[in-house]
C-alpha positions as CSV (number, residue, x, y, z in Angstrom):
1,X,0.0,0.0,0.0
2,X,1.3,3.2,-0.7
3,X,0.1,6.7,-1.2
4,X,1.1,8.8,-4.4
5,X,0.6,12.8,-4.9
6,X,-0.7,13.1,-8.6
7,X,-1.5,16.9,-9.7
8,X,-2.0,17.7,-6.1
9,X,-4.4,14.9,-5.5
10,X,-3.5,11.5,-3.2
11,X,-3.9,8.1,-5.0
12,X,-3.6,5.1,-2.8
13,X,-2.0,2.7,-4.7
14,X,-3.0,-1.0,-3.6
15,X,-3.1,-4.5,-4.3
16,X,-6.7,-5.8,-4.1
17,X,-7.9,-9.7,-5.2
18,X,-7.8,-8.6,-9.2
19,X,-4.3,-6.9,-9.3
20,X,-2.7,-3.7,-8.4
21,X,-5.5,-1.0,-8.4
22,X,-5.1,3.5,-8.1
23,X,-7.5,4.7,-6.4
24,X,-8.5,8.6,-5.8
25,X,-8.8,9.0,-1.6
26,X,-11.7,11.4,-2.8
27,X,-13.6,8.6,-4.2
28,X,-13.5,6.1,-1.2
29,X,-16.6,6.3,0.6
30,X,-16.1,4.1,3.1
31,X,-13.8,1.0,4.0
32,X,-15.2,-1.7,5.8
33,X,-13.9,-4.5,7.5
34,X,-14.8,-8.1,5.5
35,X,-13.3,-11.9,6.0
36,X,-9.7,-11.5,6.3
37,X,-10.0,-8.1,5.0
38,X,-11.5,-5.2,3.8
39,X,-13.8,-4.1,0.8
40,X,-13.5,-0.3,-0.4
41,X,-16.4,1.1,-1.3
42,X,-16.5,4.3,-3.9
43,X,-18.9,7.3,-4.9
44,X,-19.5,5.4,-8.2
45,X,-21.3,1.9,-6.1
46,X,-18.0,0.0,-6.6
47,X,-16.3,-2.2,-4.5
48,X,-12.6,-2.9,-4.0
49,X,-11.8,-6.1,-1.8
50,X,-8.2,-6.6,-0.4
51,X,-6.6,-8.6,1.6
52,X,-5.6,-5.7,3.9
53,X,-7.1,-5.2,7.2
54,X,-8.9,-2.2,8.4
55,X,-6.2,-1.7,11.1
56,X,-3.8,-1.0,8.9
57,X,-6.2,1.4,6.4
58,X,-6.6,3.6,9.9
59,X,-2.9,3.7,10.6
60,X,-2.0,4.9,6.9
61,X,-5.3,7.4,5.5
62,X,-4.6,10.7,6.9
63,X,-6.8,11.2,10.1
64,X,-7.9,14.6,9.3
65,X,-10.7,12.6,6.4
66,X,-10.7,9.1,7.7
67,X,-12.5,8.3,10.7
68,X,-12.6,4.9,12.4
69,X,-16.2,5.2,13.6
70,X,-16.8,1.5,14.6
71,X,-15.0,-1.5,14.7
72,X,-15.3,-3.0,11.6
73,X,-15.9,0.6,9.8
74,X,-13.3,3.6,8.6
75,X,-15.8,6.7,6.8
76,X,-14.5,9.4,4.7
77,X,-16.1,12.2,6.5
78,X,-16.2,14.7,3.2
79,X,-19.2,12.4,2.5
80,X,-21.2,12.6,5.9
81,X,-24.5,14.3,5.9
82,X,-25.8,13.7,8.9
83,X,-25.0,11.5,12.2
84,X,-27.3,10.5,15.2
85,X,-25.9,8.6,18.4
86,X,-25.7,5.4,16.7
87,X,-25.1,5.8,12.7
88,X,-23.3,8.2,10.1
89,X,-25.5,8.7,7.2
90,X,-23.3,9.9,4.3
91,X,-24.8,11.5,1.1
92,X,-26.4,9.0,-0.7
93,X,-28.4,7.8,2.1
94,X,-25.8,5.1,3.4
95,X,-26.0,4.3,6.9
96,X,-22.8,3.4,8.9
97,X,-22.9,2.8,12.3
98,X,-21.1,4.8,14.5
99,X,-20.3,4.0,18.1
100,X,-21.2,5.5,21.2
101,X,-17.3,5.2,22.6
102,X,-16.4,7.3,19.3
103,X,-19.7,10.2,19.4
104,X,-17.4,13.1,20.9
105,X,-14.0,12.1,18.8
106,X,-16.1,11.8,15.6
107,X,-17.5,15.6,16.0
108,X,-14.4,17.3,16.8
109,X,-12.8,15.7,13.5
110,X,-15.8,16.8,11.6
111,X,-15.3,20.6,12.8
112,X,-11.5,20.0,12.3
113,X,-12.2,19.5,8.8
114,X,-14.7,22.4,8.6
115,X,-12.2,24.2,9.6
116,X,-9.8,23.3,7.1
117,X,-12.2,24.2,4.4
């Protein structure tokens, strides 16, 4: 996994089950944790499985976007619309739950990225 800098915007460069795949951070919507891995999902409805593990997608994906809202979830928080005590909804109407543990961590990085805008 690695991240490359292409006309100002990151590509994560990874291996997935098919072969080597570039992916724009601004397109993942969420990552989720699946099997012995994790499955990418992006703005356009596809999915990306790898054999990484979610773990190791919240140590690498810059904090500041990528939140770890549940155990088995990571959400880019550019797409959230709305949250409630126990799910994310990001545009689109996906729901993601979010945990209780994570309520008060989850709004200061949304306001951090406000912020930043």
């Amino acid at each position: 996994m690695n991240i490359l800098i292409t006309q100002n915007h990151p590509v994560l460069e990874i291996q997935t089950i098919k072969g080597l795949k570039l992916i724009s951070l601004n397109r993942i919507l969420f990552i989720k944790a699946f099997n012995k891995g994790s499955i990418i999902l992006l703005n356009d409805s596809e999915e990306v499985e790898t054999n990484y593990l979610l773990v190791r997608f919240t140590k690498f994906l810059p904090s500041t976007y990528f939140f770890c809202c549940h155990y088995s979830y990571l959400v880019n928080c550019t797409y959230v619309d709305c949250f409630t005590n126990g799910q994310i909804v990001l545009k689109g109407n996906i729901r993601i739950p979010l945990s209780r543990y994570r309520i008060k961590q989850f709004k200061q990085n949304l306001v951090e990225l406000q912020q930043n805008e």
